[in-house]
Each structure stands twice: as C-alpha cells, then as structure tokens.
C-alpha positions in Angstrom: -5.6 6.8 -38.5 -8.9 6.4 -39.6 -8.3 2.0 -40.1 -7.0 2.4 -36.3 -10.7 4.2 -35.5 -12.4 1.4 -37.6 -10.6 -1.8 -35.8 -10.6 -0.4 -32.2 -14.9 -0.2 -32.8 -14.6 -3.5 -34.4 -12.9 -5.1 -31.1 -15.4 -3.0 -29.2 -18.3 -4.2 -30.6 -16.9 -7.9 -31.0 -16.5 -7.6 -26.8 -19.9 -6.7 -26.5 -22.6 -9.5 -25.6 -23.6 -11.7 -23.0 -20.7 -13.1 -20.7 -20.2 -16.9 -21.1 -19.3 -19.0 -17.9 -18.6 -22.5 -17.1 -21.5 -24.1 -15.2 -20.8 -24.0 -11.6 -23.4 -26.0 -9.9 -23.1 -24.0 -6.2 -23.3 -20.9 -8.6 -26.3 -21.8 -10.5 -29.0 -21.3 -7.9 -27.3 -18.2 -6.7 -29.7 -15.4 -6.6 -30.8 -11.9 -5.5 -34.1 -10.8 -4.9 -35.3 -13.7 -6.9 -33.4 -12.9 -9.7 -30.5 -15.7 -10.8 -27.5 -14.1 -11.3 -25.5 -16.2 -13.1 -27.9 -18.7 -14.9 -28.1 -17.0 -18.1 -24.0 -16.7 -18.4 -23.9 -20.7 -17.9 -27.0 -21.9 -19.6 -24.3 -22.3 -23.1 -22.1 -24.5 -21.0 -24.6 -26.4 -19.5 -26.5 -27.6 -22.5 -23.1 -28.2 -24.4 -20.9 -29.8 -21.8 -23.3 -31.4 -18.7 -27.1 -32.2 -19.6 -27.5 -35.1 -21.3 -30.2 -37.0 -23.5 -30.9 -39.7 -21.4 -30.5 -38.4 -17.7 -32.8 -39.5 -15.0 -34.7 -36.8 -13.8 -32.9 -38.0 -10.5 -29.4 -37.0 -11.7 -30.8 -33.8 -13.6 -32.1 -32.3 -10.4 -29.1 -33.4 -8.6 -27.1 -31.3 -11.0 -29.1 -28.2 -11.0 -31.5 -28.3 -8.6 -35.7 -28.9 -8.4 -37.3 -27.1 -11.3 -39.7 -24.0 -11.1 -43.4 -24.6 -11.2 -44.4 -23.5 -14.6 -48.3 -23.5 -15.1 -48.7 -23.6 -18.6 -46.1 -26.4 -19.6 -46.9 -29.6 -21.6 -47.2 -32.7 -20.0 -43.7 -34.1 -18.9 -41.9 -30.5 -20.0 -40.3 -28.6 -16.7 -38.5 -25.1 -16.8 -35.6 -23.5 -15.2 -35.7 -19.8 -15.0 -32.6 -18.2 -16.8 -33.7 -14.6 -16.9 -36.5 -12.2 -16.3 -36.6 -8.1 -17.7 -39.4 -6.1 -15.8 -38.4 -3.0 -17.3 -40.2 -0.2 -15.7 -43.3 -2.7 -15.7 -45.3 -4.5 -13.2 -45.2 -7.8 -15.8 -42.4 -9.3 -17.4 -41.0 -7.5 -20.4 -38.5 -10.1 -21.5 -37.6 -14.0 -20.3 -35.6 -16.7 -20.9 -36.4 -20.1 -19.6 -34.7 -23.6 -19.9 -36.8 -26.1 -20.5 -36.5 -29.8 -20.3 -38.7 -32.6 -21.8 -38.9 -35.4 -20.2 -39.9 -39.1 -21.3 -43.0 -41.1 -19.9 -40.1 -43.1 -18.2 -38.5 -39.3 -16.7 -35.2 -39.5 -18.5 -34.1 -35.9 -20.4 -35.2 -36.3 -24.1 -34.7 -32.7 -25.1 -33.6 -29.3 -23.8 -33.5 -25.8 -25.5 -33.6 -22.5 -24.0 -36.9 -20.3 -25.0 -37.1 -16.9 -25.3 -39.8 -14.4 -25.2 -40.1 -10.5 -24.9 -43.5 -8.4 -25.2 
C-alpha cells in the first residue's frame, strides 16, 4: 500500500508544471487586462517549431505580431512579453520576456526567453 502512496505522488508531482501548447498565432496576442494568457504556455513551441535564424523582421512580426517597446534593450534586441507576477505589489515581482536579436540587416539571429524575479 504504501508503493501505491509513493507512485500516485510521483504521477502527481510529475503533472505539475507549466501547461505546454502549440503556438496558435490568433491565440498568442490574446489577453486580459493586459495580461497574455497564453504566451507563456506556447513560448516552448514557438522557439522550437516556428522562429527561425534568419527571418525578416517582416515575417517575424507577421507571425506574432509588433513587439513591445522595451526601454532598456540593446541596440537591434526587441521583446515580447510572456509573463508578468505583481504579487501583492505595485512593481513587478516576477517576468518573463522573449527576446529577439536582430542583425544590422533585421533578420532574427537569436532568440531566448529571459527570466527575472525580485
């Protein structure tokens, strides 16, 4: 009984986690209150299976859409919100962010999702 306790908790936890989905692109800019709902479920899918080294910025914004103004980015870098935590704070706790590099020429030279809590 007690190995039926231990591998029902071991399925549990396995289950546990972010939700992956495919990228949908009508789904991607989908949000609520300025929160995306679905961008951090499909950012896996994205990177792996639709952006692509080499990309004109044309095709990349016809595929997800015109970035977010960011700031504080490097020259020819752009970001795509994926998530933002408040908490019970006025600032963010917690984001993740997509960004993009871009060549001098704006094609996609690299992408990678960063991540940063308080």
């Amino acid at each position: 009984m007690k190995k039926l306790y231990i591998i029902f908790g071991l399925c549990f936890l396995g289950s546990c986690g972010a939700e992956q989905l495919d990228f949908e692109k009508s789904r991607w800019n989908e949000s609520v209150d300025g929160f995306y709902k679905y961008r951090e479920s499909m950012a896996k899918d994205l990177m792996e299976n639709h952006l692509e080294k080499g990309m004109t910025f044309h095709q990349l914004t016809d595929l997800i859409g015109q970035p977010e103004n960011f700031a504080n980015l490097k020259e020819n870098t752009i970001g795509y919100t994926l998530m933002e935590d408040y908490g019970w704070d006025i600032d963010p706790v917690e984001t993740k962010t997509l960004m993009i590099e871009l060549t001098a020429d704006s094609l996609v030279q690299n992408f990678k999702v960063e991540h940063w809590e308080k």
